[in-house]
C-alpha positions as CSV (number, residue, x, y, z in Angstrom):
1,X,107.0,106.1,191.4
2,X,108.6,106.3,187.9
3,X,111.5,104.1,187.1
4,X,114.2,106.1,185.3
5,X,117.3,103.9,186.1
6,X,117.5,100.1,186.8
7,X,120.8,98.5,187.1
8,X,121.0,94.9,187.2
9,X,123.3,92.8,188.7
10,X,126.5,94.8,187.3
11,X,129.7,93.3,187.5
12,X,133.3,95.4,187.1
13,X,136.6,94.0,186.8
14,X,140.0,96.0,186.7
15,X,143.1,94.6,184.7
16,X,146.6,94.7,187.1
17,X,149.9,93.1,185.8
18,X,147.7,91.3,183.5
19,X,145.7,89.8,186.1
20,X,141.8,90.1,186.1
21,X,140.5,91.2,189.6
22,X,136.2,91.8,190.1
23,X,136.1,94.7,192.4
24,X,132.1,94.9,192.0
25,X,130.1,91.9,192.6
26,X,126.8,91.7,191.2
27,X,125.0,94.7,192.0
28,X,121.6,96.3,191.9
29,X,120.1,99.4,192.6
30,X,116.9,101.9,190.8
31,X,116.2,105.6,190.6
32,X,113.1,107.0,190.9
33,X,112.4,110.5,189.3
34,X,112.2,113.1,192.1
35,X,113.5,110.6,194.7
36,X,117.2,110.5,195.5
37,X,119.4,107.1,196.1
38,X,122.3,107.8,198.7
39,X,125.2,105.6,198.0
40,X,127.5,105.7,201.1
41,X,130.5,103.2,202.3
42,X,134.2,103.6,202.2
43,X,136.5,104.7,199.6
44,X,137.3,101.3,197.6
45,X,134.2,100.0,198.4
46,X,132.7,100.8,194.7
47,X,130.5,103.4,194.8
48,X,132.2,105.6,192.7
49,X,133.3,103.0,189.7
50,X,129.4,101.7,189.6
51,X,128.1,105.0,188.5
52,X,131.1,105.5,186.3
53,X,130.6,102.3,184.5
54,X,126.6,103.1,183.9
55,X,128.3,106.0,182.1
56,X,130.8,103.8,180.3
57,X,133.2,106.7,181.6
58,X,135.6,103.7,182.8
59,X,138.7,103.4,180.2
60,X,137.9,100.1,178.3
61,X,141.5,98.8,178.4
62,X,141.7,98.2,182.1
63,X,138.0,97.4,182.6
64,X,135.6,95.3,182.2
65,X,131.9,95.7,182.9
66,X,129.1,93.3,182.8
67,X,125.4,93.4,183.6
68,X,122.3,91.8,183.0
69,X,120.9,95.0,182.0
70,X,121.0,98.8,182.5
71,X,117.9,100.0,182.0
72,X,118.0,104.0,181.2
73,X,113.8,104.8,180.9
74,X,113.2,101.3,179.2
75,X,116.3,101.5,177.2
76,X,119.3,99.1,177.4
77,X,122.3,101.5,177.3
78,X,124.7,98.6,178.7
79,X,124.9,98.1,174.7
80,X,125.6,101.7,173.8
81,X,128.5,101.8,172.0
82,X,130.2,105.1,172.6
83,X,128.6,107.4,169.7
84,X,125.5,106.7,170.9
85,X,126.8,107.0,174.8
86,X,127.8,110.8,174.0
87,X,124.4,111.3,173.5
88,X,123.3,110.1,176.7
89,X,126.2,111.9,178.6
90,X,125.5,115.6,179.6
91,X,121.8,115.3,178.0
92,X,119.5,112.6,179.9
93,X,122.3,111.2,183.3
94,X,124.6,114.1,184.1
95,X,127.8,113.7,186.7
96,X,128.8,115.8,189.4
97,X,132.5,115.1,190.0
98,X,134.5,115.3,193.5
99,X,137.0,117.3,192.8
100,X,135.8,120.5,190.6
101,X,139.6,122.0,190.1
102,X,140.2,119.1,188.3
103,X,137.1,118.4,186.3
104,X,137.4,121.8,185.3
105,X,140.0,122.9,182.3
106,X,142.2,125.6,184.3
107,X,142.9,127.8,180.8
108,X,139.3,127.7,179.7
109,X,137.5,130.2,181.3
110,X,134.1,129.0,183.4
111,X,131.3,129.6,180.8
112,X,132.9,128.6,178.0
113,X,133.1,124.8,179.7
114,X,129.3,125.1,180.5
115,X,128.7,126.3,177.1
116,X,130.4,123.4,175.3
117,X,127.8,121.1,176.9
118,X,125.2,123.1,175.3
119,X,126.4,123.1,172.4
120,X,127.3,119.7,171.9
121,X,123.6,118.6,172.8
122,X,121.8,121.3,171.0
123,X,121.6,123.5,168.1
124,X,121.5,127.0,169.0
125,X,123.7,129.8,168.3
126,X,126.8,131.3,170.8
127,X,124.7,133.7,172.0
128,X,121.9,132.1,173.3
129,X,124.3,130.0,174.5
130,X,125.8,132.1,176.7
131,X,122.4,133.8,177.7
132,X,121.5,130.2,179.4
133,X,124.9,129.9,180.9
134,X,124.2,133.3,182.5
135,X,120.8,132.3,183.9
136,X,122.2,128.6,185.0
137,X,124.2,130.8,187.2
138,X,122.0,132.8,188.3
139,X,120.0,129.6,189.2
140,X,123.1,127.9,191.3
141,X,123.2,131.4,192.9
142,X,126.5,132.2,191.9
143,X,127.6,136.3,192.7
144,X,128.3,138.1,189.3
145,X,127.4,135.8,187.1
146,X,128.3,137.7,183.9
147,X,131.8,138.1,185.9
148,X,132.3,134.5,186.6
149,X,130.8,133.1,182.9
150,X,134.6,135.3,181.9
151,X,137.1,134.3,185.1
152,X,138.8,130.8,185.5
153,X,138.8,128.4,187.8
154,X,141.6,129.3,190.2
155,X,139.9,133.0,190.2
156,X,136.6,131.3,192.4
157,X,136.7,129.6,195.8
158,X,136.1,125.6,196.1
159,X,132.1,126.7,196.6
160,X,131.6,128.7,193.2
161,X,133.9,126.0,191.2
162,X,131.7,123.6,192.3
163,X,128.5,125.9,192.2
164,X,129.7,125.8,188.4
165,X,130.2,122.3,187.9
166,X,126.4,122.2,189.1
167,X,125.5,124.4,186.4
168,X,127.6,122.6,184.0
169,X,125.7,119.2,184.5
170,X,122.4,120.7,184.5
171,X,123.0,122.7,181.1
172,X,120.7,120.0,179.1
173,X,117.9,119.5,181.9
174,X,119.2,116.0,182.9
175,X,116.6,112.9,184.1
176,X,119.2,111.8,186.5
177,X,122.2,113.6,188.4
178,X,125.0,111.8,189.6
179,X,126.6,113.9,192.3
180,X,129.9,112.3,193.6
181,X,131.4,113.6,197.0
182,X,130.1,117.1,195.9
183,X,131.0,118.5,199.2
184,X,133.8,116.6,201.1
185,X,136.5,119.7,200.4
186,X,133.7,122.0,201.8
187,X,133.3,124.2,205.1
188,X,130.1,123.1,207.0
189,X,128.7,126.4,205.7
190,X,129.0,126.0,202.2
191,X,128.0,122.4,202.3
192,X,125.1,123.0,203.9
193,X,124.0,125.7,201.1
194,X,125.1,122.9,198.2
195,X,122.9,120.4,200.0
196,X,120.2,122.9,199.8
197,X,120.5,124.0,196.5
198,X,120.6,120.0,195.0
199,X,117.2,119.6,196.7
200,X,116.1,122.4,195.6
201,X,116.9,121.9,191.7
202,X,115.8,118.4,192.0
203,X,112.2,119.6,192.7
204,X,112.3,122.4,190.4
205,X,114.0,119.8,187.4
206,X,111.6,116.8,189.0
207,X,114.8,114.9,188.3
208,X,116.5,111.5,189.8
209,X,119.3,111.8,191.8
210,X,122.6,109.6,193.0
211,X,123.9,110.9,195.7
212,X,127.4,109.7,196.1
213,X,129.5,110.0,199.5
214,X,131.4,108.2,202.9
215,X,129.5,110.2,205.2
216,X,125.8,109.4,206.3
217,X,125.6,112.5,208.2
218,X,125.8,114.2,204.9
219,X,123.2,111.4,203.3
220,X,121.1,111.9,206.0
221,X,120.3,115.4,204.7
222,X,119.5,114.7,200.8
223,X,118.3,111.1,200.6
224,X,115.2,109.3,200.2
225,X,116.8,105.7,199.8
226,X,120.3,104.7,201.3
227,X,122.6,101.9,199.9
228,X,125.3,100.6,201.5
229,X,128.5,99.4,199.8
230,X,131.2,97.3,200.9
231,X,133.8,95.3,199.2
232,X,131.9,95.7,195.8
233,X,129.0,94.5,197.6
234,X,125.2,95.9,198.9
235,X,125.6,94.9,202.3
236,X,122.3,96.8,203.2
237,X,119.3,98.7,201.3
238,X,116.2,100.5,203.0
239,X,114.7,103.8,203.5
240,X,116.6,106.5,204.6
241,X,115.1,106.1,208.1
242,X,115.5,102.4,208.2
243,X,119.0,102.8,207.8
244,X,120.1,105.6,210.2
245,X,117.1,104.5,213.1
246,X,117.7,101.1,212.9
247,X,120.8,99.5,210.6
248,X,121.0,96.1,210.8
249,X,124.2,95.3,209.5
250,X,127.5,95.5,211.9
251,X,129.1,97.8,209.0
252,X,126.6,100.3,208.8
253,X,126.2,100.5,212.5
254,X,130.4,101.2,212.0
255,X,129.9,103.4,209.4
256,X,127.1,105.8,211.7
257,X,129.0,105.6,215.0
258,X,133.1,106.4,213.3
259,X,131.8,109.9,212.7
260,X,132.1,112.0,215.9
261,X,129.1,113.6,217.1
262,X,128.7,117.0,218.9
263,X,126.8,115.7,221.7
264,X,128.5,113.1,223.3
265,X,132.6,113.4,224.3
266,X,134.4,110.2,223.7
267,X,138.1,108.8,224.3
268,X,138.4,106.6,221.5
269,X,136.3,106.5,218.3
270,X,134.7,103.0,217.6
271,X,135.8,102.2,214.3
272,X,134.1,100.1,211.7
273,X,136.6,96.9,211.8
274,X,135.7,97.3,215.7
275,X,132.2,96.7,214.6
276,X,132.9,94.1,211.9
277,X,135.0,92.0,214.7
278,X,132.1,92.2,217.1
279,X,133.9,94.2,219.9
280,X,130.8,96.6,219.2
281,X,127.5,95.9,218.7
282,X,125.8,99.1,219.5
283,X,125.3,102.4,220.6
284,X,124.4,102.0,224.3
285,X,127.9,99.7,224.4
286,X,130.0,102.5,222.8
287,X,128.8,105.0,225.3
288,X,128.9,102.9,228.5
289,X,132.6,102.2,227.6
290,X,133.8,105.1,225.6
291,X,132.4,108.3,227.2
292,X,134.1,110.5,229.3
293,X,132.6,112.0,232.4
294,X,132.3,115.3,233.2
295,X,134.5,114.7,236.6
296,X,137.5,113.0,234.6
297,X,137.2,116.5,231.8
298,X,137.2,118.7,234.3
299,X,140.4,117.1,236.3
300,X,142.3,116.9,233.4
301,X,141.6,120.7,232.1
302,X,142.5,121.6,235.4
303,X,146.2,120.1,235.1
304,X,146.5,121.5,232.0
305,X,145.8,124.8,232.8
306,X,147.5,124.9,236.4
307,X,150.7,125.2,233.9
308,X,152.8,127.6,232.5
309,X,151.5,128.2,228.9
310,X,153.9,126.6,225.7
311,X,152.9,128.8,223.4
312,X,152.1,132.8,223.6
313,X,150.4,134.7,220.3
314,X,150.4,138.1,221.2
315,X,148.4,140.6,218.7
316,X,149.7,138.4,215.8
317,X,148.8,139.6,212.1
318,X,149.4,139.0,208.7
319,X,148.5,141.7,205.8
320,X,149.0,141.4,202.6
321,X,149.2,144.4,200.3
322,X,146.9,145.2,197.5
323,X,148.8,146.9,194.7
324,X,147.3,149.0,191.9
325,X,148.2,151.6,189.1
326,X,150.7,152.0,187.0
327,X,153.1,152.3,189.5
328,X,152.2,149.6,191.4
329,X,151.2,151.4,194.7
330,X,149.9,149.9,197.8
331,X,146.2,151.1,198.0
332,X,144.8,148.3,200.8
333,X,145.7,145.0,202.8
334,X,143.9,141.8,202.7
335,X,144.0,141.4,206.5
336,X,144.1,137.4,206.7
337,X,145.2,137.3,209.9
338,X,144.2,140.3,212.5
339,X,145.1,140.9,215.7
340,X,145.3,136.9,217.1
341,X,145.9,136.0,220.8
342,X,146.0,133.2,222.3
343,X,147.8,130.8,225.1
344,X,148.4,127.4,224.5
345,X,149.4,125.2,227.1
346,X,151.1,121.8,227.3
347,X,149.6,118.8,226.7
348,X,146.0,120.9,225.0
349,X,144.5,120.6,222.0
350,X,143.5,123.9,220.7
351,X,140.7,124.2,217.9
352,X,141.2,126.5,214.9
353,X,137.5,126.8,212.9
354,X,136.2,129.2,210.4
355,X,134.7,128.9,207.3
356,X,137.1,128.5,204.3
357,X,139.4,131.8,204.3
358,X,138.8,132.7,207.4
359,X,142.7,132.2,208.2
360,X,143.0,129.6,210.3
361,X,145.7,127.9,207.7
362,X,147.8,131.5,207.3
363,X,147.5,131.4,211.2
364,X,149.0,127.9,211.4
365,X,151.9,128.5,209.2
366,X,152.4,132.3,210.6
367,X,152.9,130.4,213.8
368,X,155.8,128.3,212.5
369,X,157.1,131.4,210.6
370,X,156.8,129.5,207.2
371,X,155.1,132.8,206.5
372,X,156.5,136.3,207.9
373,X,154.2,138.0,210.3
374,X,153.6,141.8,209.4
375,X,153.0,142.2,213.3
376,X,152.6,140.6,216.6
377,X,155.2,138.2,218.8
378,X,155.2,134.6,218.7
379,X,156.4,133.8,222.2
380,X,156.8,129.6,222.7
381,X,158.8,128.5,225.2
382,X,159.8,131.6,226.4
383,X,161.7,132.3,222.8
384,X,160.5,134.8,220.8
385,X,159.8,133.5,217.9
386,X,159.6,136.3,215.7
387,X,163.3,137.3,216.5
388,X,165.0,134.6,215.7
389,X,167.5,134.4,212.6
390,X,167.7,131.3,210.2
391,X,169.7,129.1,212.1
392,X,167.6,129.9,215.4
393,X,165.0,128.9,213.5
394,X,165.9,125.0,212.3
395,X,165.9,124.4,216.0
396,X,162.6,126.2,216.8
397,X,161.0,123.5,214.0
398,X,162.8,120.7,215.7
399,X,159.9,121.3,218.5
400,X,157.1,122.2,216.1
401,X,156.2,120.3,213.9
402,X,153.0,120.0,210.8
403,X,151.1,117.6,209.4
404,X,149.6,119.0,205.9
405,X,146.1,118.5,204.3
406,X,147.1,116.7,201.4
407,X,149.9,113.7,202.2
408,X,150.3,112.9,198.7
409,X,151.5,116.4,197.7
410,X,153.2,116.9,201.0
411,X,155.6,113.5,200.4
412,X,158.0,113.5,197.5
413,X,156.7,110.9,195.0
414,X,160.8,109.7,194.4
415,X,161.6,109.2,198.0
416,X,160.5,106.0,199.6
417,X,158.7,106.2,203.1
418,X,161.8,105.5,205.1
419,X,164.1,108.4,203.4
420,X,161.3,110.6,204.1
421,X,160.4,110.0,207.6
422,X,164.3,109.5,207.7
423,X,165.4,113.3,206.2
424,X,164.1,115.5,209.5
425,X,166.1,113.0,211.8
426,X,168.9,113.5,209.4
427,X,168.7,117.6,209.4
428,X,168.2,117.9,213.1
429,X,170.0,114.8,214.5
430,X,173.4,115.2,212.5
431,X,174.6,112.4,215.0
432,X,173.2,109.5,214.2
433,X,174.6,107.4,212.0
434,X,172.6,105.6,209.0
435,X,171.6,102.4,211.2
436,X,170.4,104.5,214.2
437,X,168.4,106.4,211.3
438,X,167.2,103.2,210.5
439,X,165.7,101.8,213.6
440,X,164.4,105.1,214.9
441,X,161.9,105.1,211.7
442,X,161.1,101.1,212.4
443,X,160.1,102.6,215.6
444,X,158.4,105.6,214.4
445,X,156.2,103.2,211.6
446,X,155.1,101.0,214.6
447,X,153.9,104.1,216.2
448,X,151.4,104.9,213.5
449,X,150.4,101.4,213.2
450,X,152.7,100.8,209.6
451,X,155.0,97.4,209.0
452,X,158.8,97.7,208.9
453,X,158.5,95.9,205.1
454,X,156.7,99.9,204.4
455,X,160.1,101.5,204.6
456,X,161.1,100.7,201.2
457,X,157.8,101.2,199.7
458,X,156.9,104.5,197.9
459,X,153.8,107.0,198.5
460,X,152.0,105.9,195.8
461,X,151.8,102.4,196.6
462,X,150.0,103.4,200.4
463,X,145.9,104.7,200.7
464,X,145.7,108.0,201.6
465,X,144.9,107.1,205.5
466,X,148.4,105.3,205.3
467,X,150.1,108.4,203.4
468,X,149.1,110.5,206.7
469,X,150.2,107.9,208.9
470,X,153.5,108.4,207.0
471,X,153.1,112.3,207.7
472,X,152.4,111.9,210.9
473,X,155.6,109.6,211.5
474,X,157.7,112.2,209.5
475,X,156.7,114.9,211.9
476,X,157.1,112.7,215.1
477,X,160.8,112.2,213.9
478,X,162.0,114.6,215.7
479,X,160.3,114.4,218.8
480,X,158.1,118.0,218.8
481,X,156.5,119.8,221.7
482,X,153.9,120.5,219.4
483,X,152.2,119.6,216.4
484,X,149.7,121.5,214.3
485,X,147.7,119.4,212.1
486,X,146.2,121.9,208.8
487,X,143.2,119.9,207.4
488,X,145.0,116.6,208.0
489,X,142.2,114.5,208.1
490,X,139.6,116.3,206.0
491,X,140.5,114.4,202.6
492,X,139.8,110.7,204.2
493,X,136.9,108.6,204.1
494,X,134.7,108.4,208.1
495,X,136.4,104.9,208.8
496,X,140.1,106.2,208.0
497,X,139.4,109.4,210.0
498,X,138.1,107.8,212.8
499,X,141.4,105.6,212.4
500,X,144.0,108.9,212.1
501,X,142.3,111.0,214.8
502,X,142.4,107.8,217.7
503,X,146.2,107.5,216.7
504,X,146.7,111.2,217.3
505,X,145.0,111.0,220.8
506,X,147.1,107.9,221.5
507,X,150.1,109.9,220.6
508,X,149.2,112.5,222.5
509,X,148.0,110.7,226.0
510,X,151.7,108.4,225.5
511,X,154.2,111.2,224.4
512,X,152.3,114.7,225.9
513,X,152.3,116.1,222.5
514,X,150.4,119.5,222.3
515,X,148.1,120.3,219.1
516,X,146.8,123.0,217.0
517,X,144.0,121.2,215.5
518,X,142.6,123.3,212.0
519,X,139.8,122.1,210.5
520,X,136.2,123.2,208.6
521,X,134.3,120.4,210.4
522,X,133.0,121.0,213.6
523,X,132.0,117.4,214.9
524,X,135.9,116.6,214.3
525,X,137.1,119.3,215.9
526,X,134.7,118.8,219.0
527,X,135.9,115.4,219.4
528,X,139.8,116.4,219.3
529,X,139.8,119.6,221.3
530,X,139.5,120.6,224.9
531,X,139.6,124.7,223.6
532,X,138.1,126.0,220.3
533,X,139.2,129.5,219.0
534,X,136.6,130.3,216.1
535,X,138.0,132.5,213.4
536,X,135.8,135.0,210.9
537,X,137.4,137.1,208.1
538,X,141.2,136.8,209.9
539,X,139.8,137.7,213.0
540,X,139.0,136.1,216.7
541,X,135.2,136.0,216.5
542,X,135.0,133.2,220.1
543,X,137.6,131.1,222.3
544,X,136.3,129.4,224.8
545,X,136.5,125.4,226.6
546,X,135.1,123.4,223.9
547,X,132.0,121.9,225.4
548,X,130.9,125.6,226.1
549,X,131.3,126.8,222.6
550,X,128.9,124.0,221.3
551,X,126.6,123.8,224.3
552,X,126.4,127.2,224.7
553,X,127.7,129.8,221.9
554,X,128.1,133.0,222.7
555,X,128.7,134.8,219.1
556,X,125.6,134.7,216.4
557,X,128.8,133.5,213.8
558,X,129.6,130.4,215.9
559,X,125.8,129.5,216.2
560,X,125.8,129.8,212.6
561,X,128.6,127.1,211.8
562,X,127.0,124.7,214.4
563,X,123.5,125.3,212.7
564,X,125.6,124.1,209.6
565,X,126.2,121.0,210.7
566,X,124.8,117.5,208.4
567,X,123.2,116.0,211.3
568,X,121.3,112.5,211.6
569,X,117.9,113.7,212.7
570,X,115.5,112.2,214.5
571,X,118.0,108.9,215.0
572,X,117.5,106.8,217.8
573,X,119.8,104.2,218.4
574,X,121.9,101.9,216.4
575,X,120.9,99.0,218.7
């Protein structure tokens, strides 16, 4: 095999309150042309910062990077200074960066970007410019792509922006391609076509890859060659085979068995500190002690549906006008919800899945009438919902409750934890005076597994796993019926998520809460629901008990999304 890339044992360290700290010790990986190296582990564990630093993309100031060599096709670029670096960048090792709405400039349009990479590496006029922008594309198998090369980021879906962030790095036919978490925002559906689509331009290009990511179920799809990071460490190396069929490191083994799977139901997720503290040591242990029997299911589905249901959607719809013309006439409807129904009842967790814009999120939020329903009746509790005036309202809330995707954006950045978990009590329990406030959110941060000395803390200083704890807390405040969690735990890292969703089962089995669980990932949703209603273009495509919809689909849509799924083939056990 031909080297391209040797790194050699590479060293980081990151400046705070004028403190030196190493957060990568010593590392050392290769890539081989045509071969891809999966780099997988937890966020913080430095598999990000590595490939950033072989870039020198890291900001000098706060960082320091050392290393033996880095060898880029016989060529020590760890002395590059950054003139010479900016030839490197975009031209022979290209990046692929997580988040594409923010790698991309939102008031430049799409091939404009692209172009500028061309035409920083190479000499060729506008127009031919633009010709290759066209065809790089059509090669990432964009739709339109003379429309797109003119429309700006927020005008394309999460899959086209990063579709074109694809393009964008292979503009200068790189030797290596550096794709970081290309496809943790992603529905199973489009991942599964980005995955394709990288293997498929890496034997056409005959290029190196990096594969970047927290999930080996995703790795287990691309790579040829695995390594495993933890604490700025390699904790393990091998062939992608060796790794998933036979880890031999306690972390790995937690990192494989945190992710739900679809075809075994468990009550608690093992988590990776559960492995590193030796309560686990492998597969066959997890299941003897974590699986659920079909007898214990089947008695508890049959309390929960021997009750009166909670919640009642009845023909529920959402439409929202298309207006054209000069006088701004209605000439269609974006139907992004259509004709929904649905019981829920006490003490279930209901499924919501669908490809991105499906609407499963308008759904969600119709539900709690943050958004008006154009039709339909909301019946929960034996309230109508849809009737009920402003004031009715606040105390509808009080029982329903959300937990948002993104807990950074959904916490104010000036309020510390305990004003924010504080405000609902404050709005729906006018009562209580400021020390009862006080020790009902002590209460409500031992719940979610935070420290009283977190109260006075703000959202910045928490990791994201924390931040939804904090969500969570804030909507436990006021002691719902029922919670519906939008994409809360799609943003975290396998080992967090395993974390998040046991705490919400431990909520619900203590305090009875009911759930609405939306999310793209299927393996997730399997593990948290005991009903899944699958959603396609706004409407009811399959609702059914959970184990049947995976075991035994009945719509060519819901076979579809399972087919979708980043499995670990061919594994055996972790033992």
């Amino acid at each position: 095999m031909e080297q391209l890339l040797q790194v050699n044992n590479l060293r980081i360290k990151f400046c705070h309150d004028n403190e030196w700290t190493e957060a990568v010790h010593g590392i050392n990986f290769d890539v081989f042309r045509g071969k891809t190296l999966g780099i997988v582990g937890e966020s913080g564990s430095g598999k990000s910062v590595s490939c950033l630093a072989v870039m020198k993309l890291l900001d000098e100031k706060q960082c320091h990077i050392d290393a033996d060599n880095i060898s880029l096709e016989g060529n020590d670029i760890s002395k590059y200074n950054d003139h010479e670096m900016s030839e490197i960048r975009g031209k022979r090792i290209a990046m692929i960066f997580q988040e594409p709405m923010t790698s991309l400039n939102p008031v430049l349009r799409c091939g404009f970007q692209v172009m500028e990479t061309i035409l920083t590496h190479e000499k060729i006029d506008n127009e031919k410019a633009k010709q290759r922008v066209i065809h790089l594309f059509e090669k990432v198998r964009l739709p339109r792509p003379a429309t797109i090369f003119n429309s700006y980021p927020h005008e394309l879906s999460g899959g086209q922006k990063q579709r074109v962030m694809i393009a964008m790095a292979l503009a200068c036919n790189p030797q290596i391609l550096i794709a970081d978490e290309p496809t943790t925002a992603l529905d199973v559906t489009i991942q599964k076509e980005i995955l394709a689509l990288l293997r498929d331009l890496q034997k056409d290009n005959d290029m190196g890859m990096i594969f970047i990511t927290h999930d080996l179920g995703v790795v287990a799809e691309i790579a040829d060659y695995v390594t495993v990071m933890h604490n700025g460490t390699i904790v393990e190396h091998g062939t992608i085979s060796e790794i998933l069929q036979n880890p031999k490191e306690p972390y790995t083994k937690g990192l494989l068995a945190c992710r739900p799977t679809v075809d075994i139901r468990l009550r608690h997720l093992p988590t990776v500190k559960e492995y590193l503290d030796g309560i686990w040591k492998d597969e066959r242990q997890v299941i003897e002690n974590l699986s659920i029997s079909s007898q214990e299911r089947t008695e508890r589905l049959r309390k929960i549906y021997s009750q009166k249901p909670l919640l009642k959607i009845e023909h529920l719809s959402k439409w929202y006008p298309i207006r054209k013309g000069l006088f701004n006439r209605t000439t269609d409807y974006v139907k992004a919800v259509d004709d929904v129904c649905f019981d829920l009842y006490p003490g279930e967790t209901l499924g919501l899945v669908g490809e991105s814009g499906c609407g499963k999120t308008t759904l969600g939020r119709t539900i709690l009438r943050l958004i008006e329903p154009t039709s339909g009746k909301i019946i929960f509790n034996n309230i109508d919902v849809t009737a009920l005036n402003s004031k009715e309202l606040r105390h509808f809330r009080k029982q329903a409750q959300i937990v948002f995707q993104d807990p950074y954006s959904s916490l104010n950045p000036f309020m510390t934890i305990g004003d924010a978990i504080a405000e609902p009590i404050m709005i729906h329990r006018p009562e209580l005076d400021a020390f009862k406030r006080r020790d009902m959110v002590f209460e409500l941060l031992e719940k979610v597994g935070l420290k009283d000395e977190h109260y006075k803390r703000y959202p910045h200083e928490f990791s994201g796993g924390q931040r939804q704890r904090i969500c969570i807390a804030r909507a436990l405040a006021v002691n719902p019926k029922m919670i519906i969690c939008d994409e809360s735990v799609s943003a975290l890292d396998v080992s967090v998520q395993a974390q998040v969703l046991n705490l919400l089962n431990e909520l619900k089995n203590n305090m009875g809460f009911t759930y609405i669980f939306i999310s793209h990932d299927l393996s997730v949703v399997r593990f948290m629901s005991d009903r899944i209603l699958v959603m396609y273009n706004g409407k009811p495509v399959e609702l059914n008990d959970a184990d049947k919809v995976f075991n035994e689909p009945e719509k060519e849509y819901t076979k579809k999304l399972i087919s979708a799924l980043p499995g670990i083939k061919d594994r055996k056990t972790m033992s």
